[in-house]
N, C-alpha and C positions, 0 to 999 in steps of 0.2 A: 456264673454270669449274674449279673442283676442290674435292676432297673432300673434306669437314670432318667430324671427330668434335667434338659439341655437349659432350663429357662430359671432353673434355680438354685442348682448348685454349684459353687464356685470351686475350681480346682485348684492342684498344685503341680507344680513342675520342676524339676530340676535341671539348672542348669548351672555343669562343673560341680563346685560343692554349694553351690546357693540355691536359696529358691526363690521365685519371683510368684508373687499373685498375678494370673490371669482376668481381665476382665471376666463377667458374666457370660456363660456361653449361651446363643450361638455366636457370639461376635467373634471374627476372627482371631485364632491362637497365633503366637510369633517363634515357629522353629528358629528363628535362623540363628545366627551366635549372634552376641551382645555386639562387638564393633560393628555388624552390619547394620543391626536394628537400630542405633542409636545414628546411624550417619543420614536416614530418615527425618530425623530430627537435630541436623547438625547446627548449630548456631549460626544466624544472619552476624557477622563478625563486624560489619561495617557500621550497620542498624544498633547495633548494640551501645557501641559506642558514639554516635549522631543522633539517634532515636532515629524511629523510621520515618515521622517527617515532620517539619517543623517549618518555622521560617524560612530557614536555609533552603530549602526543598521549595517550599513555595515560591519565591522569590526568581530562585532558579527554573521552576516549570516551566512559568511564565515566561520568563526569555527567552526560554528554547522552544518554546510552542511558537513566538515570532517568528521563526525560520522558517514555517510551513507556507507564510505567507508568499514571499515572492516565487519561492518552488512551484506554488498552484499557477501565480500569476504567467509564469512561465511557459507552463505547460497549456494554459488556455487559451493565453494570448494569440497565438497562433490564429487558432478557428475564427477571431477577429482581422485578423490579419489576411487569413486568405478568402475572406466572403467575395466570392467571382460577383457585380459587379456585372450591369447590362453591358452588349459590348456589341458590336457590326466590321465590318471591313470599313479599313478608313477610305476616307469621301478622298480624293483628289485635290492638292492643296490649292489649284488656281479656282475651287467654286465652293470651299468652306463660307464664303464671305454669304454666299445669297443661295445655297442650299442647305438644308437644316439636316440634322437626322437622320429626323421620321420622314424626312421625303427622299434622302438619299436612300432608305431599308427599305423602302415603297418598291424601287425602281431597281435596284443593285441586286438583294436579296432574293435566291429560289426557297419560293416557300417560308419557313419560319428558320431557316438557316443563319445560322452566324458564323459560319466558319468558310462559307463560300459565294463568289459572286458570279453574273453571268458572261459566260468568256467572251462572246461580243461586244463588250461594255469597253468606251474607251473618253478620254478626255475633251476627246474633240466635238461629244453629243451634246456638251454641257456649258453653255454663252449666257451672260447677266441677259435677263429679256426674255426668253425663249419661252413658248408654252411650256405647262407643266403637267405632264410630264413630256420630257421631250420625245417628237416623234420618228418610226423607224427603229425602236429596241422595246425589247431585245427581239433580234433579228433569227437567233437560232437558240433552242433548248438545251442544250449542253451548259455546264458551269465549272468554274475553275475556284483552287482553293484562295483564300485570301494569304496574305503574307504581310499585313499590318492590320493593325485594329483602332478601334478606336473605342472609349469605356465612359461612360455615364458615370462620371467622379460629386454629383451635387453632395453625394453623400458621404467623400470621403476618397483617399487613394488607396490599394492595397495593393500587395505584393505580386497579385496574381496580375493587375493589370502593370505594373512596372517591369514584369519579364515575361506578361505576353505568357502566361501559363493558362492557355488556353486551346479550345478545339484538339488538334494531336499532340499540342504539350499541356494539356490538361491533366494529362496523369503524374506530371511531375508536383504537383501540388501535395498527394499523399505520399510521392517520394520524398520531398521535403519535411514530412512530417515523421516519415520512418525513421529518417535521419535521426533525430532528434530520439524518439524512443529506442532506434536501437542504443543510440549512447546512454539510457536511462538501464537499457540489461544489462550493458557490459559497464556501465558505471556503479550498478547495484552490487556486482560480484568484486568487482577490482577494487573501489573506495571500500569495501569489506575487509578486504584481503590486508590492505596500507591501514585501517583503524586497527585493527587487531593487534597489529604490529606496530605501531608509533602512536597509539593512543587517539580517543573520542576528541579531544580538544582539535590538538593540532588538525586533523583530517577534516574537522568543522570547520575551524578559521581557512584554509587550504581554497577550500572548497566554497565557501561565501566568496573569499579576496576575486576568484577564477569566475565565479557567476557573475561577479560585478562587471567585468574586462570583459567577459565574451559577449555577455548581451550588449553592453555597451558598443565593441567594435559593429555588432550586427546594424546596428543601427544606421552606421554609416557607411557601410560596407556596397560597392556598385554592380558588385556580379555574384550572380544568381550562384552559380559554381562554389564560389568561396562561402557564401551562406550556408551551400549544405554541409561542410566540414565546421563551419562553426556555429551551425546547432545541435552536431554530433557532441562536440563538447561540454556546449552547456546542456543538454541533456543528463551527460557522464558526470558533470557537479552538482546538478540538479538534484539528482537522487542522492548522490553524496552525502548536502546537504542535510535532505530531510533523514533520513537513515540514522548519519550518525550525532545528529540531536535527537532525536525518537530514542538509538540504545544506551544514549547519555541521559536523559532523562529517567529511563527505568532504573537505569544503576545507579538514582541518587536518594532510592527511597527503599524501601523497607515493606513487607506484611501488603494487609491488602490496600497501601498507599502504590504500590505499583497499577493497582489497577485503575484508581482514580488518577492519578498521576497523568499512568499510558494515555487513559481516554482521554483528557483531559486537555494531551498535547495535539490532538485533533479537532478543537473547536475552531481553531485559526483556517481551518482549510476550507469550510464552507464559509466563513468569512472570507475566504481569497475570492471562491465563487462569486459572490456577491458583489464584492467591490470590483472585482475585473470588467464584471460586467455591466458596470455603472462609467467606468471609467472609459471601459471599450464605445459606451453611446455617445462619450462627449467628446474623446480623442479619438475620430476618426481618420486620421492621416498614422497609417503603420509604423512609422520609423520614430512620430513623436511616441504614438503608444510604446513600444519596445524603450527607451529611452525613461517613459515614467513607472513602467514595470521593473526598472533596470535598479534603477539611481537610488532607491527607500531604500536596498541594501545596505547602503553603507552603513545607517546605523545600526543595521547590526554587527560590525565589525568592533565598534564600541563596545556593545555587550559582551565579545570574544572574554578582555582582558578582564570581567570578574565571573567568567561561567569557569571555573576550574577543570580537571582532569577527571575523570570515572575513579574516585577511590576502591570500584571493585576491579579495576582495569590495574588501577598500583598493585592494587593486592594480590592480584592472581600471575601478575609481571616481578611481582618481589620487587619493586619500587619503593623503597623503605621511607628516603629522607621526603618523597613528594607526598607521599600517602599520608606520614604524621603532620607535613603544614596543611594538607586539606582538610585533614582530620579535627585538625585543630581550630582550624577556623570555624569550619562548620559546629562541631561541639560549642564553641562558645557563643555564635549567631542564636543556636537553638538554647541556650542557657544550661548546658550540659556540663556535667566535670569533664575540666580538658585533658586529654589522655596524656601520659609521661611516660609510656613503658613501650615503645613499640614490639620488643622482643616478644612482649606478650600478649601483644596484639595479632602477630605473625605466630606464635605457638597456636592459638586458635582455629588458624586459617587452616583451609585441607592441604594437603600437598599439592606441592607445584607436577603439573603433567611431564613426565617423564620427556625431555625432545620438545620442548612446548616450543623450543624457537623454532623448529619446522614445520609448526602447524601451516596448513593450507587447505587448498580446495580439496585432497584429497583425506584431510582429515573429516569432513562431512561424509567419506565411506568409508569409513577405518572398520567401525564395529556393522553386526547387525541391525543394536536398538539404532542408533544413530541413522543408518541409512535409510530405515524405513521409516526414519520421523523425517529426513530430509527430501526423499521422494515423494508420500504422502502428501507433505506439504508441497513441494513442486505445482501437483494436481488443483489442488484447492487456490493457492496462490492463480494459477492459468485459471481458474473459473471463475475467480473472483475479478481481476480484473477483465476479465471481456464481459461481462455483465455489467460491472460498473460502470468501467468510461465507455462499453458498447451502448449504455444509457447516455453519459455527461458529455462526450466527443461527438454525439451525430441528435443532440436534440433537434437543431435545424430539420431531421428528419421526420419527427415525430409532432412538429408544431412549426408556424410559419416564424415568430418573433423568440429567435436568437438570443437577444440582450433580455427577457422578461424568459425565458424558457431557463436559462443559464441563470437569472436571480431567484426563479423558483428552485432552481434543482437544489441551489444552498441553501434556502429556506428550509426547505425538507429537509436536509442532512443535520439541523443544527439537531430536534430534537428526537431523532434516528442516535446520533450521538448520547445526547441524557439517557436514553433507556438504555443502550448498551453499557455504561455506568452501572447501571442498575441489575442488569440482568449477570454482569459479571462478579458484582457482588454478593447478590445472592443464588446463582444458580452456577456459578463455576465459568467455564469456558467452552467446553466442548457441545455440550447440549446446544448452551443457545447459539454458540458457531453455525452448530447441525440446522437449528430449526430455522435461522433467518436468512442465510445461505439459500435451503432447499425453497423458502417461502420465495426467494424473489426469483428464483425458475417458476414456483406455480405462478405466478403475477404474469409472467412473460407467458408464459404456456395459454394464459387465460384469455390473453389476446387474438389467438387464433378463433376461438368462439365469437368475438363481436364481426355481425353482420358487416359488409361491407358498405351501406348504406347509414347504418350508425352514427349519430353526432362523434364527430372527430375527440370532445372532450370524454368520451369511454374508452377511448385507446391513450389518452393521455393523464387519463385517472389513471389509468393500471401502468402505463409505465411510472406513474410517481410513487406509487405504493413498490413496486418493484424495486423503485430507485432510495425507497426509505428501506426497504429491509436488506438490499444489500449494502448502504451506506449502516446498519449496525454491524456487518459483515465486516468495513473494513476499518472499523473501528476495534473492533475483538480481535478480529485475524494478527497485527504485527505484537499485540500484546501476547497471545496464546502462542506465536512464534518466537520471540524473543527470549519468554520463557523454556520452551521447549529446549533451545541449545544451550550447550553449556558458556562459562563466560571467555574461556578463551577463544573460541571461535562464533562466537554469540554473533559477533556484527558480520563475519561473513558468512555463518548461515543468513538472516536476515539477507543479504544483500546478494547469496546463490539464488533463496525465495525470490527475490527479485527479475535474475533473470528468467524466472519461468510466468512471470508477472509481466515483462519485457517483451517476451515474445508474444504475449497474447497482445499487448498493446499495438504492437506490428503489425498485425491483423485487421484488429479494430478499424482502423481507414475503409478497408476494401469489405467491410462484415457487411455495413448496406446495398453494397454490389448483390448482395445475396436477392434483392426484391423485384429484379429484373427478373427472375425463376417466379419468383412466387412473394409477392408485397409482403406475407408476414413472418416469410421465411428466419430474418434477422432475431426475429421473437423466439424463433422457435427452437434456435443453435444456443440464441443465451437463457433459455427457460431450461434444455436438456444439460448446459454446463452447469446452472443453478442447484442441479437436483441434484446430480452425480455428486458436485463439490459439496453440496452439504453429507451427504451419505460417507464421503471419504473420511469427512471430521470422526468420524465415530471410532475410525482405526487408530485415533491418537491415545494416550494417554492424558489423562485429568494432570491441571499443575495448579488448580487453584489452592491456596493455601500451605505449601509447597516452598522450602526455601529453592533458589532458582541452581543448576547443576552448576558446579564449577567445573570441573573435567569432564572428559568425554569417559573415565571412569568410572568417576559418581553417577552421570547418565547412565551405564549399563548396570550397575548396582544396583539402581532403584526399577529397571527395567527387568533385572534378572529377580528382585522383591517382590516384585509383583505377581510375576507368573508361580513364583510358590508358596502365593498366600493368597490365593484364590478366597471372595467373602464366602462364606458359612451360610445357607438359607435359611431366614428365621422358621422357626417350627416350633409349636407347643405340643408339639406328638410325643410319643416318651419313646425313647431312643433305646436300643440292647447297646452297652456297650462292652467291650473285655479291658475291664478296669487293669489287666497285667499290663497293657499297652502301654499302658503310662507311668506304668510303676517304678519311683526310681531307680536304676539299677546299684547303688550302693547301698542300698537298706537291704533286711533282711525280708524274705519273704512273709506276707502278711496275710489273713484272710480279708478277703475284699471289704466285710464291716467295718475293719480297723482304721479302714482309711476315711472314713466319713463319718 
């Protein structure tokens, strides 16, 4: 036996007939055989040849980052759209002319009710002349429900009062809304399912042309009924949309340009914030707003024709002839030699997945690593958004001004956004996932602490700091996921993440219902999903720095690397080792000196 310092002497190892130098121990040693080790380090093939970003890239972010806009505008519009809007039983049309309102709600109304009048109430109490209020009513205490209304529009018309979504059809207002987000679950998995399979472009353009035509019909559209089928759809293109520009973006860059890139194509969405909410104060009639949220679309259908296709989507599709003119183009945008050899472009590339044209939804559980990076993610996806929009969807609830609540909430997310930049480049993805996740459960949790008697801006402090650390949340999240799958089913994982993202949003409407129990209740569901969802990040594997998996394959290869190259704890202790352990076995046997 003899006595080895781990911290200074460098070994030998044989592997086959060669030997490699080991880093310094204790850094991690590499059993495994050379083809695994080196597929760790497999060549970014695309990058190589484009550089990892350039003008090309830049140019390109930029346009695709545009797409987030009308998606936000979309999904916001709405909470402008349905602001209920004072309202009473309508007045009797032979005495609108010389009774007002407030004298009609004086005399009509039991109590502070809007949804019912008194049943002795009839037309004939009510003559131009007459004292006021007229006498002899109401004659008996009993009240009956109204069956017309009448809405105080100084401010504007909304949808709620155009279909009388009010009193016992007032709960059709968050059915209207679900509509819409369920088509955002099942459009995140299904628009997945169609990019994977016909490509990032097409499913973009597809998907813009379809948002332009639905919001547009909404607008003109007379019955309540047929609106709720066609906000199911734009919903279903909605996410489309933003998804597959978000996994068209990542795949047009290279190193840690994916990260700046990713974050980068979310600065448009607090900018939707913003502007929606500017626009929503000055277009108060709903069917114009819907129509100027609709219409800025179209140019982007312009940008379609020079956002090209995902050349890691040709490459992993064996799309030869499309992949060398992207190729080319881009290389010489960025000042690159233009490639001529695709054969040896394609020799580079990993293998195509065996069956890859049946990939589907059940290829996210095909293997183990796979399924537990798509479940885990499920988790976290579900916490992240009911904490998010259970913030940006019920500010109304947390503050009385709507249009300045909704241009703060963007304000805070721009530079929420900057630090997640930051923190992704130098601290990786999962940690700071972990810590600003878990931070914006304590923000919510903290809420339950302030006195009930409290100035209202201490419950609105802490939901804004809430609302900035998981607005870094959802700035890291699609990049650490996007990364995480491999690329052929890359956009419909993203877009499975979705519908567990989907369903929480479903929720979201009725999550304030929660303050009828207990007023801080809402705080206190998305403070305990805050914490859980950050704690789940931990069970992921790191991708920072990391070319991204191509196969579901390569995914379990570097999944199955990992667990048998557990790091080495540093130590300056001196270590016993039995130097035979290592000893090559085709040499002859040596005394233990000889070897050092």
């Amino acid at each position: 036996m003899t006595e080895v310092h781990f911290t200074q002497i460098p070994l030998r190892i044989l592997r086959g007939n060669d030997f490699e130098r080991l880093p310094l121990l204790p850094k991690m040693s590499d059993s495994r055989p050379k083809d695994e080790a080196q597929q760790d380090e497999e060549e970014d093939v695309v990058a190589d040849v484009i550089g990892e970003f350039g003008s090309w890239q830049l140019r390109l972010t930029f346009l695709l980052a545009m797409f987030n806009i009308p998606s936000t505008w979309h999904i916001m519009a709405y909470t402008f759209q349905s602001l209920e809007r004072p309202f009473w039983c309508a007045r009797y049309d032979s005495i609108r002319d010389f009774v007002t309102p407030d004298m009609w709600r004086n005399v009509s109304q039991p109590g502070n009710s809007s949804c019912e009048i008194w049943s002795d109430l009839n037309e004939t109490l009510f003559t131009s002349g007459t004292p006021w209020p007229p006498t002899g009513m109401p004659v008996s205490e009993t009240s009956r429900p109204c069956t017309q209304w009448e809405y105080d529009e100084r401010n504007g018309t909304t949808l709620v009062a155009e279909w009388n979504l009010v009193c016992d059809r007032a709960v059709l207002v968050n059915v209207a809304e679900m509509t819409f987000l369920t088509g955002v679950a099942i459009g995140g998995l299904v628009s997945g399912m169609i990019s994977d399979k016909f490509g990032r472009k097409r499913t973009l353009l597809i998907s813009v042309f379809a948002q332009i035509v639905f919001g547009t019909v909404i607008s003109f559209n007379p019955w309540f009924e047929l609106f709720l089928v066609i906000r199911f759809f734009l919903g279903f293109v909605s996410v489309s949309v933003v998804f597959s520009a978000f996994v068209l973006c990542m795949e047009l860059v290279g190193g840690k340009w994916r990260t700046i890139s990713g974050v980068s194509y979310l600065f448009p969405v607090p900018l939707g914030y913003i502007t929606v909410a500017g626009i929503a104060y000055v277009v108060r009639e709903w069917r114009i707003l819907q129509l100027t949220v609709t219409l800025p679309a179209i140019t982007l259908l312009a940008a379609i024709w020079v956002i090209p296709e995902s050349p890691r989507w040709l490459l992993a599709m064996r799309k030869q002839d499309r992949l060398m003119e992207v190729l080319k183009r881009a290389a010489a945008s960025n000042k690159l030699p233009i490639p001529n050899d695709p054969e040896k472009i394609l020799a580079k590339a990993p293998p195509q997945e065996k069956g890859n044209e049946g990939v589907g939804v059940a290829t996210l559980f095909k293997t183990a690593q796979i399924r537990k990076i798509s479940l885990i993610l499920y988790v976290v996806w579900f916490a992240l958004y009911m904490v998010y929009y259970g913030l940006v969807l019920n500010l109304s609830s947390i503050g009385d001004d709507i249009y300045l609540n909704t241009a703060i909430s963007g304000f805070v997310e721009i530079p929420a956004i900057a630090i997640s930049m930051l923190l992704l480049l130098k601290s990786g993805r999962k940690w700071p996932l972990c810590i600003v996740t878990a931070s914006s459960g304590v923000f919510c949790l903290l809420v339950i602490a302030v006195p009930a008697d409290a100035p209202s801006w201490v419950v609105v402090t802490l939901a804004m700091a809430a609302k900035f650390a998981i607005s870094c949340s959802n700035a890291i999240l699609p990049i650490f996921t996007a990364e995480l799958f491999p690329t052929v089913v890359r956009n419909l994982g993203v877009g499975s993440s979705n519908v567990a993202a989907g369903i929480a949003l479903m929720i979201v409407p009725y999550l304030w219902n929660l303050s009828m129990v207990y007023d801080k209740l809402p705080f206190v569901v998305m403070g305990v999903l805050g914490v859980v969802g950050g704690l789940c990040v931990l069970l992921l594997p790191e991708t920072a720095g990391r070319p991204m998996p191509n196969t579901v394959e390569d995914l379990d290869r570097r999944g199955d690397n990992a667990k048998n190259n557990a790091p080495v704890i540093r130590s300056s202790a001196k270590k016993t080792v039995k130097i035979a352990s290592i000893r090559p076995p085709s040499y002859r046997k040596k005394s233990d000196s000889e070897y050092y």
